[in-house]
N, C-alpha and C positions, 0 to 999 in steps of 0.2 A: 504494500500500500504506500503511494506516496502522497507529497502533497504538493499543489499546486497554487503559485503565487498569481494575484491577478491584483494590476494598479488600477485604480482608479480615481478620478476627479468629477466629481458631483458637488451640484447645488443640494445640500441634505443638509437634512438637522437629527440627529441620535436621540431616537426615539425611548431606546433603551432596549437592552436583547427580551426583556421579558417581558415586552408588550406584542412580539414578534404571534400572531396562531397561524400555523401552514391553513388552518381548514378558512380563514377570515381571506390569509393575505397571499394564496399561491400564486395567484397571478402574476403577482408585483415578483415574489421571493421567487418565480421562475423565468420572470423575463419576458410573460405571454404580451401578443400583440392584446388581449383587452385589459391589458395591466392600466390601474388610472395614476400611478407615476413605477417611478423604478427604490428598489430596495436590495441595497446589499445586507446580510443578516450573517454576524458574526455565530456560525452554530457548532463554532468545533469548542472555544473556550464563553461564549457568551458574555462577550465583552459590548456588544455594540449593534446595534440595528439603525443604519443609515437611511431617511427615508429622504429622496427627493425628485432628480432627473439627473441621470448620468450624463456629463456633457462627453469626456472622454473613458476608454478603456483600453489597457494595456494587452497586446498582443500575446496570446499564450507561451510565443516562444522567444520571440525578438522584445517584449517590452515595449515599450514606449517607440513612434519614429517619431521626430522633430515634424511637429507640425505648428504652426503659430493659429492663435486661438486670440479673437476681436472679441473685447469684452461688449462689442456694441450687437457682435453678432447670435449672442447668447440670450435671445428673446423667451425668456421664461417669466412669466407672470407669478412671482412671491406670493399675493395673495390669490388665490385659483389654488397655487400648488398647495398652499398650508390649509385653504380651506379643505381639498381631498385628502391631506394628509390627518388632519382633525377628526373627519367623519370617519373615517378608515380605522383611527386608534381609539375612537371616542376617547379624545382630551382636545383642549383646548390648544391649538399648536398657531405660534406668532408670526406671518411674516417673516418679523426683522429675526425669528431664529435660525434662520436660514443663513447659511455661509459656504465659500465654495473651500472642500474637504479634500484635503490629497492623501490617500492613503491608499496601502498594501493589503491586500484581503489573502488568507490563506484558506484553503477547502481538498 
């Protein structure tokens, strides 16, 4: 068994791993096209459930390729996103708690 690193850069806010249910939230925690945003879910140590829109993700083999990324060109609407992300976790989720997140996800 190994494991596999995967990067990622998302507009998410850390919902927290134990608000994460497969049976509420599969869509999102698989990537489906009727997913209503994207979620990466820390489920090996349970540290973290990212909930937002993925802008970028790392290559499974090569990682990252240099690509330049316009902060003008990242049209995602804050509140829309946190209003689904609310209803989705029933809690109350802000906006401005939304930040763009650079991290390493292992699975």
């Amino acid at each position: 068994m190994g494991t596999e690193r995967t990067d990622y850069l998302m507009l998410a806010t850390d919902v927290g791993a134990t608000a994460f249910d497969w049976d509420k939230h599969a869509a999102e925690g698989e990537g489906r096209p009727d997913r209503r945003f994207d979620i990466v879910y820390d489920g090996m140590s349970g540290e973290y459930c990212m909930a937002g829109k993925i802008i970028a993700k790392s290559d499974a083999y090569e990682g990252f390729t240099l690509h330049r990324i316009d902060p003008e060109t990242i049209n995602i609407d804050k509140a829309e996103l946190a209003s689904k992300v609310s209803t989705a976790f029933e809690k109350s989720i802000e906006p401005a708690e939304f930040s763009l997140v650079l991290f390493s996800h292992f699975s």
